[in-house]
N, CA, C and O of each residue as an XYZ file, in Angstrom:
456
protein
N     -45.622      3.889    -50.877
C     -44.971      4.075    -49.581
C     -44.698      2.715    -48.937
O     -45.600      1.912    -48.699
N     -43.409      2.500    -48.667
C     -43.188      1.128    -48.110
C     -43.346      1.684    -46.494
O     -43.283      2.859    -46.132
N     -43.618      0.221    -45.457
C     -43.811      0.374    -44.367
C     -42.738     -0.503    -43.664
O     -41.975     -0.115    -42.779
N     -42.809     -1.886    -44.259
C     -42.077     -2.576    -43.871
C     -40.294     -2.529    -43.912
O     -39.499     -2.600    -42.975
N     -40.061     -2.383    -45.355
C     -38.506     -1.871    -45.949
C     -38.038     -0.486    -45.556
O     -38.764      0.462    -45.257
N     -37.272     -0.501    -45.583
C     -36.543      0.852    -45.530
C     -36.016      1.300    -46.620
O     -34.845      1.654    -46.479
N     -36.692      1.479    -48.232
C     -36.160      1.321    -49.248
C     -34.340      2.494    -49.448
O     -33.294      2.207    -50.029
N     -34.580      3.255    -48.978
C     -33.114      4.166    -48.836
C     -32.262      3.703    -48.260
O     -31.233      3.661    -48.934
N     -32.096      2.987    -46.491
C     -31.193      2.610    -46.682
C     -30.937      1.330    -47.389
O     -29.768      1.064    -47.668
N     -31.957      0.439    -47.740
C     -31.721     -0.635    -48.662
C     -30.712     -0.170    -49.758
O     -29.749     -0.867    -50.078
N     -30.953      0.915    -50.257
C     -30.400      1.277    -51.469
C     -29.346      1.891    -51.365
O     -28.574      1.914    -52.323
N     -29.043      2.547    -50.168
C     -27.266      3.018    -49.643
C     -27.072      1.658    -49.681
O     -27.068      1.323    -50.866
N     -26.913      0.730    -48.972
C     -25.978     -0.528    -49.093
C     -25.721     -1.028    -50.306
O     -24.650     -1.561    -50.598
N     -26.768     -0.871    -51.149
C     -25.893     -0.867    -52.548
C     -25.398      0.042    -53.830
O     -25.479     -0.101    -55.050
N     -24.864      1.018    -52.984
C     -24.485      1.835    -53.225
C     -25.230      2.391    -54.417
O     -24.767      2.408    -55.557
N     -26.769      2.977    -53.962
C     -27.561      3.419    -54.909
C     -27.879      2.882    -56.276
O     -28.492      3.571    -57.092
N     -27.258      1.023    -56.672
C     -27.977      0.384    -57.686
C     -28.729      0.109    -57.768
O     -28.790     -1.043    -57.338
N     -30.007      0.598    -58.276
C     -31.385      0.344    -57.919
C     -31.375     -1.239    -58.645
O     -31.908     -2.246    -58.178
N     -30.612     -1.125    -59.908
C     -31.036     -2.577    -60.579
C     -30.035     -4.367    -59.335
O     -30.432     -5.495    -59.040
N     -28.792     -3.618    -59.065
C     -28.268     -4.416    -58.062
C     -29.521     -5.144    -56.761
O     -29.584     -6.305    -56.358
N     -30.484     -3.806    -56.331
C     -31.355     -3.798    -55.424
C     -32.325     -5.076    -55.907
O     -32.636     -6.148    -55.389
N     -32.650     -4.388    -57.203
C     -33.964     -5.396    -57.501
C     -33.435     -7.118    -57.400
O     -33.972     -8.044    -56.792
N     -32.117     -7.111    -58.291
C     -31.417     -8.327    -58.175
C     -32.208     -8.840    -56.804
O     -33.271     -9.453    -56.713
N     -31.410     -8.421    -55.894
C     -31.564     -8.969    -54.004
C     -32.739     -9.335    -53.820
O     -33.165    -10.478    -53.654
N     -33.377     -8.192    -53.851
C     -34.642     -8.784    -53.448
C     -35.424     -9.970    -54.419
O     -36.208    -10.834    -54.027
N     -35.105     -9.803    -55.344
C     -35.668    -10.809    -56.390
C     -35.187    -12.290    -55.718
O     -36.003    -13.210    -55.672
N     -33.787    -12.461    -55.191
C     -33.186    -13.492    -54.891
C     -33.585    -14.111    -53.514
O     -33.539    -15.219    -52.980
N     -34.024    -12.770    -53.183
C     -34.274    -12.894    -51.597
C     -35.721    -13.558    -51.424
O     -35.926    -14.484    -50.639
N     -36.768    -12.947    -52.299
C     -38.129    -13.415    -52.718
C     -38.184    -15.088    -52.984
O     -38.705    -15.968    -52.298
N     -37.757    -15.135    -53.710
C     -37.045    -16.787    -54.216
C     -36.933    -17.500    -52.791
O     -37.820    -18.281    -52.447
N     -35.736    -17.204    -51.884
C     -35.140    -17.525    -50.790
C     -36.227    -17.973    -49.946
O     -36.511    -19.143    -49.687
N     -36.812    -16.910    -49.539
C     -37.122    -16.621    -47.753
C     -38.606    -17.729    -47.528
O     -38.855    -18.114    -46.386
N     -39.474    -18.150    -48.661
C     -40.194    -18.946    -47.898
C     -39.668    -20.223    -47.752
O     -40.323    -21.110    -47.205
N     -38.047    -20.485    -48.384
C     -37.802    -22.335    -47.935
C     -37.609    -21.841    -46.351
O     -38.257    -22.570    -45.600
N     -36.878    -20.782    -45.655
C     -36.085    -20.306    -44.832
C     -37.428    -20.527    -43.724
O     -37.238    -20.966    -42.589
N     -38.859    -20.136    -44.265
C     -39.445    -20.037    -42.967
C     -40.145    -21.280    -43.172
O     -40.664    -21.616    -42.107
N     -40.409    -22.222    -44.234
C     -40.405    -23.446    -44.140
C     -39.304    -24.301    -42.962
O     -39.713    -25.085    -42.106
N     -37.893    -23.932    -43.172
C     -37.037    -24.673    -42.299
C     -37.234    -24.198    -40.975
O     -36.783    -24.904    -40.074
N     -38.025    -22.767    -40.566
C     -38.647    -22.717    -39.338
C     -39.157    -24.043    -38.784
O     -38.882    -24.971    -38.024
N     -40.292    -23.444    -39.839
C     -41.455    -24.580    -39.479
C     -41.238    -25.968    -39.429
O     -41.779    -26.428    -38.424
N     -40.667    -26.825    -40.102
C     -39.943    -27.903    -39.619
C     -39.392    -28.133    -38.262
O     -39.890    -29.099    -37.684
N     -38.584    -27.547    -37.691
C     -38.196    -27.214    -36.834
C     -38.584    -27.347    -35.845
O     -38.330    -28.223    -35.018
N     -39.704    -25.919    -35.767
C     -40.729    -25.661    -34.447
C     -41.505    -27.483    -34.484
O     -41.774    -28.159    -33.492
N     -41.686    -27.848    -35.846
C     -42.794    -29.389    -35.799
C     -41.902    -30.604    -34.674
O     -42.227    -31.229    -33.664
N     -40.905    -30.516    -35.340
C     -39.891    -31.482    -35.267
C     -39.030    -31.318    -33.824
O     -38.156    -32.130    -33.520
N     -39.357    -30.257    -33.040
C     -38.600    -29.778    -31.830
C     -37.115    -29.594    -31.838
O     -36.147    -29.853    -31.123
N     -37.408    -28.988    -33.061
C     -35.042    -29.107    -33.189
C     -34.909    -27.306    -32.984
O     -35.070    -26.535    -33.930
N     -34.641    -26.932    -31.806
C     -34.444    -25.479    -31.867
C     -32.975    -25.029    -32.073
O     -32.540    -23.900    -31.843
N     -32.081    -26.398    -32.680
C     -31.085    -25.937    -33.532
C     -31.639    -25.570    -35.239
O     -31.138    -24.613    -35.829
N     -32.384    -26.181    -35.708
C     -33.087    -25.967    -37.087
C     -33.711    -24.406    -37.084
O     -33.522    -23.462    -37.850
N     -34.615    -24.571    -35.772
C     -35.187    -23.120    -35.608
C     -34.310    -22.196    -35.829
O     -34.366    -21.698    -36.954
N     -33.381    -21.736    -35.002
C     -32.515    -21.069    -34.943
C     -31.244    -20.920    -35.865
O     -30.487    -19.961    -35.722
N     -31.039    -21.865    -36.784
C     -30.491    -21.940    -38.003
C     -30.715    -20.996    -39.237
O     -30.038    -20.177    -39.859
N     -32.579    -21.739    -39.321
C     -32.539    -20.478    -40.516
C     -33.422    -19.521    -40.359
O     -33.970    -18.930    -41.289
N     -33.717    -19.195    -38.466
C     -34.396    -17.796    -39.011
C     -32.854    -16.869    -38.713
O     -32.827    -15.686    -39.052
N     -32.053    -17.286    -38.293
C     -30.336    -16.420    -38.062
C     -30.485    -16.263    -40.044
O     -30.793    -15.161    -40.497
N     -30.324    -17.019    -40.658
C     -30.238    -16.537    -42.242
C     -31.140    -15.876    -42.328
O     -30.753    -14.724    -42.521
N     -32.387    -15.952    -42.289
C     -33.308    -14.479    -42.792
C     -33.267    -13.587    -41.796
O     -33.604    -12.496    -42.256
N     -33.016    -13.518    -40.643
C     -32.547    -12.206    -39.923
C     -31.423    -11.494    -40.680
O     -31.378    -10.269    -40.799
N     -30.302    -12.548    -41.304
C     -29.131    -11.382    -41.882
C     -29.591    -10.736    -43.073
O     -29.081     -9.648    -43.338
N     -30.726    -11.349    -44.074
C     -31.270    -11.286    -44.886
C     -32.089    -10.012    -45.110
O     -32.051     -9.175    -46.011
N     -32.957    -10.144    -43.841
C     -33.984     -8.858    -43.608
C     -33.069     -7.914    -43.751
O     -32.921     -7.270    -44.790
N     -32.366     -7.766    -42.668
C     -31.396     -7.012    -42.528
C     -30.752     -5.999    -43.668
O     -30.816     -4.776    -43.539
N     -30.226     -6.542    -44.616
C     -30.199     -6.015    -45.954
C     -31.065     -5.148    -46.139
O     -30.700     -3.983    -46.298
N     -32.420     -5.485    -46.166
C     -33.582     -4.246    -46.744
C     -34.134     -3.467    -45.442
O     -35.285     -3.107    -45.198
N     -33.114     -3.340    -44.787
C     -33.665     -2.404    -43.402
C     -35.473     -2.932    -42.864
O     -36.356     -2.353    -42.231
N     -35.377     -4.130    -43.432
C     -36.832     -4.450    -42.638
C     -36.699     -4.966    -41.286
O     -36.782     -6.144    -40.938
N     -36.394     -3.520    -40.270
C     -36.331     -3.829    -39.194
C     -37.526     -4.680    -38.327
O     -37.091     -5.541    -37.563
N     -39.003     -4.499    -38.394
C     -39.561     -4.852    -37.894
C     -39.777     -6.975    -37.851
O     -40.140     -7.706    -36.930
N     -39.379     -7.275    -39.191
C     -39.576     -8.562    -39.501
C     -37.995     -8.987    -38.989
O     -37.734    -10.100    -38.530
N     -37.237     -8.157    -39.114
C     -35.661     -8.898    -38.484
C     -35.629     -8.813    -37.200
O     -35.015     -9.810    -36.818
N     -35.958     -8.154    -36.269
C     -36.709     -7.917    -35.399
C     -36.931     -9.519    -34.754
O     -36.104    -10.252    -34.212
N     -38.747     -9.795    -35.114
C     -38.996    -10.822    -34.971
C     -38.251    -12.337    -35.262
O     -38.347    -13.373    -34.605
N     -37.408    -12.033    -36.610
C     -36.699    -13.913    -37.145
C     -35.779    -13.638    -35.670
O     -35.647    -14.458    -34.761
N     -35.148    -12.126    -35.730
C     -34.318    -12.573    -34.166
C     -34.915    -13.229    -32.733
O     -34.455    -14.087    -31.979
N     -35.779    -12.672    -32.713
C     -36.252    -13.296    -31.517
C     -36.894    -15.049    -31.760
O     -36.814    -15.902    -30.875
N     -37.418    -15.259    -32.932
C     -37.303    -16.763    -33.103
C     -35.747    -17.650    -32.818
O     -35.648    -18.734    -32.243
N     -34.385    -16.651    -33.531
C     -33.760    -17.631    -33.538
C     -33.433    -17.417    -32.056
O     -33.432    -18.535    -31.541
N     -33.190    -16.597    -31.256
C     -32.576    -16.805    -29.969
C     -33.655    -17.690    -28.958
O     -33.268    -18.135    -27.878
N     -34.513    -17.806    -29.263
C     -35.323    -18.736    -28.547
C     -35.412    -20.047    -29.204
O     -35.502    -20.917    -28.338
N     -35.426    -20.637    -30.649
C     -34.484    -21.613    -30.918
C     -33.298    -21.817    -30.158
O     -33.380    -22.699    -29.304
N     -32.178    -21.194    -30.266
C     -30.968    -21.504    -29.754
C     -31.145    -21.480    -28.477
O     -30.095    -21.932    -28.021
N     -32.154    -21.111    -27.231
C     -32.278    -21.573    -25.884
C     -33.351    -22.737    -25.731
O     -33.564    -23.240    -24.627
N     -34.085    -23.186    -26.992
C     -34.703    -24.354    -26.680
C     -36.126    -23.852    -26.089
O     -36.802    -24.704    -25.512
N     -36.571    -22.688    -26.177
C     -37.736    -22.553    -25.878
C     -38.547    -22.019    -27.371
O     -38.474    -20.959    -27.992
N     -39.468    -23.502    -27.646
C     -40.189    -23.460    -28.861
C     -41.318    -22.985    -28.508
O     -41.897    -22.317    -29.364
N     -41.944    -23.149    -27.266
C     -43.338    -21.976    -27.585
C     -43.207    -20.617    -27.853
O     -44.058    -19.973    -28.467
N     -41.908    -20.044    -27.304
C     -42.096    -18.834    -27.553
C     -41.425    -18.250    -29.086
O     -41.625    -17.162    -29.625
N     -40.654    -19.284    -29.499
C     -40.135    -19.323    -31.008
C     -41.242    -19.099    -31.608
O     -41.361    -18.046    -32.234
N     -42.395    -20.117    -31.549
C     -43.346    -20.308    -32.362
C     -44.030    -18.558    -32.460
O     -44.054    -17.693    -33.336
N     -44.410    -18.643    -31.368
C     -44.912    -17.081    -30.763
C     -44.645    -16.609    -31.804
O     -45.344    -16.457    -32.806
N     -43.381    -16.300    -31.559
C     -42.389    -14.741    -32.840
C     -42.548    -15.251    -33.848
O     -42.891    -14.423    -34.693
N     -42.452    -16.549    -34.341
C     -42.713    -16.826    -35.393
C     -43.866    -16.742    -36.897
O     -43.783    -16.534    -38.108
N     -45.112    -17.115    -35.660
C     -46.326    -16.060    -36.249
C     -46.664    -14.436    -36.234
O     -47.655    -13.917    -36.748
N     -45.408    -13.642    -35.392
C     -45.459    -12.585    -35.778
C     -44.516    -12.667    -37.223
O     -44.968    -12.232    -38.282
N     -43.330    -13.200    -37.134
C     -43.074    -13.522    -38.351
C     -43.392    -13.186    -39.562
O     -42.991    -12.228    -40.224
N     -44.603    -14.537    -40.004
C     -44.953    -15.035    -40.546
C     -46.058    -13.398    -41.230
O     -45.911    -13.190    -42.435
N     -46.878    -12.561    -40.584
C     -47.516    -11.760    -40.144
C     -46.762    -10.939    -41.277
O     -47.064    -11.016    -42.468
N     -45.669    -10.084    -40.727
C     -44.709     -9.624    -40.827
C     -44.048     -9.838    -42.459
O     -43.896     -8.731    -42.976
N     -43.687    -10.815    -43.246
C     -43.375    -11.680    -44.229
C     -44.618    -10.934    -44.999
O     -44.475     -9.777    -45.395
N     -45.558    -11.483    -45.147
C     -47.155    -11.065    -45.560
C     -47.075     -9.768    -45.803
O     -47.529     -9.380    -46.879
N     -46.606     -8.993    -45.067
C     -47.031     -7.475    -45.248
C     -45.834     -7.030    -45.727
O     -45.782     -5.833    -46.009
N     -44.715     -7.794    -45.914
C     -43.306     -7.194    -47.007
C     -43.368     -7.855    -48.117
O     -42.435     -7.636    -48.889
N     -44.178     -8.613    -48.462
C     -44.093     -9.366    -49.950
C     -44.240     -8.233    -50.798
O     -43.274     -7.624    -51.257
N     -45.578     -7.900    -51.043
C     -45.694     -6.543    -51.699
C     -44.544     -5.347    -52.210
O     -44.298     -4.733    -53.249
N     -44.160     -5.401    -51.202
C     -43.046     -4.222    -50.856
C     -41.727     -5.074    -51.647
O     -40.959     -4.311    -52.233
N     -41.390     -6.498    -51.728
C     -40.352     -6.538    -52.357
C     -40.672     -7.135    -53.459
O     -39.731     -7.849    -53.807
N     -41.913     -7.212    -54.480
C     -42.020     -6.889    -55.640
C     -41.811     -5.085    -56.303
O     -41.235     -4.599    -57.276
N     -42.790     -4.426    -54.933
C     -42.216     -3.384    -56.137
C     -41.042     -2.599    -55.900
O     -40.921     -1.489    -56.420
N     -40.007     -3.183    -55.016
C     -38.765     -3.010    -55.053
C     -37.861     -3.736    -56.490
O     -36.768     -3.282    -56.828
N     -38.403     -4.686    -57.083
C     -38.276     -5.725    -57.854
C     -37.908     -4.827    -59.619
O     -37.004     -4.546    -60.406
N     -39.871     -4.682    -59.302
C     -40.243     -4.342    -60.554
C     -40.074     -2.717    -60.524
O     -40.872     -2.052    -61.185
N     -38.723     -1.856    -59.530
C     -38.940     -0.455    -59.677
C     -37.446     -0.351    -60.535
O     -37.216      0.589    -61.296
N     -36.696     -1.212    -60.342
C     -35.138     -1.120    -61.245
C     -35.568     -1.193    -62.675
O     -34.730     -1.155    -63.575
């Protein structure tokens, strides 16, 4: 039982290829910790254009696998990047981060179910 994904509609958007699916997420797995690395840079470095750069890419990202709750959160990092308020970036960010943790799982065996 996934909690985080929404594995159905994940799998309407691609038009029911489960192996297309695994592709994504496989790619996406790969992807998403440089993405919250370039957070974290960011939040270090006080650039809440960086912030807001690439959690906007893993928000469109999440997005894909209906993991509303974690797209959710990269949104509220990046719009508080893009207004320059990094404590509260950071904030969402460790929900984030939280968040990330408890979908890893979920997009291996999205992975290994094609």
């Amino acid at each position: 039982m996934m909690q985080e994904i929404d594995y159905e509609s994940a799998l309407a958007r691609v038009g029911g290829d489960r192996e297309l699916l695994a592709e994504l997420a496989a790619m996406f797995e790969e992807e998403y910790p440089s993405l919250l690395d370039g957070v974290r840079t960011g939040l270090r470095s006080a650039s809440g254009t960086s912030v807001n750069a690439a959690a906007h890419q893993l928000k469109g990202l999440l997005a894909q696998f209906g993991a509303d709750h974690a797209r959710d959160a990269a949104y509220r990092v990046e719009t508080a990047g893009r207004e320059g308020e990094l404590k509260e970036a950071a904030e969402a960010f460790a929900e984030l981060e939280r968040l990330m943790e408890r979908l890893q799982p979920e997009l291996r065996a999205m992975i290994s179910a094609a």
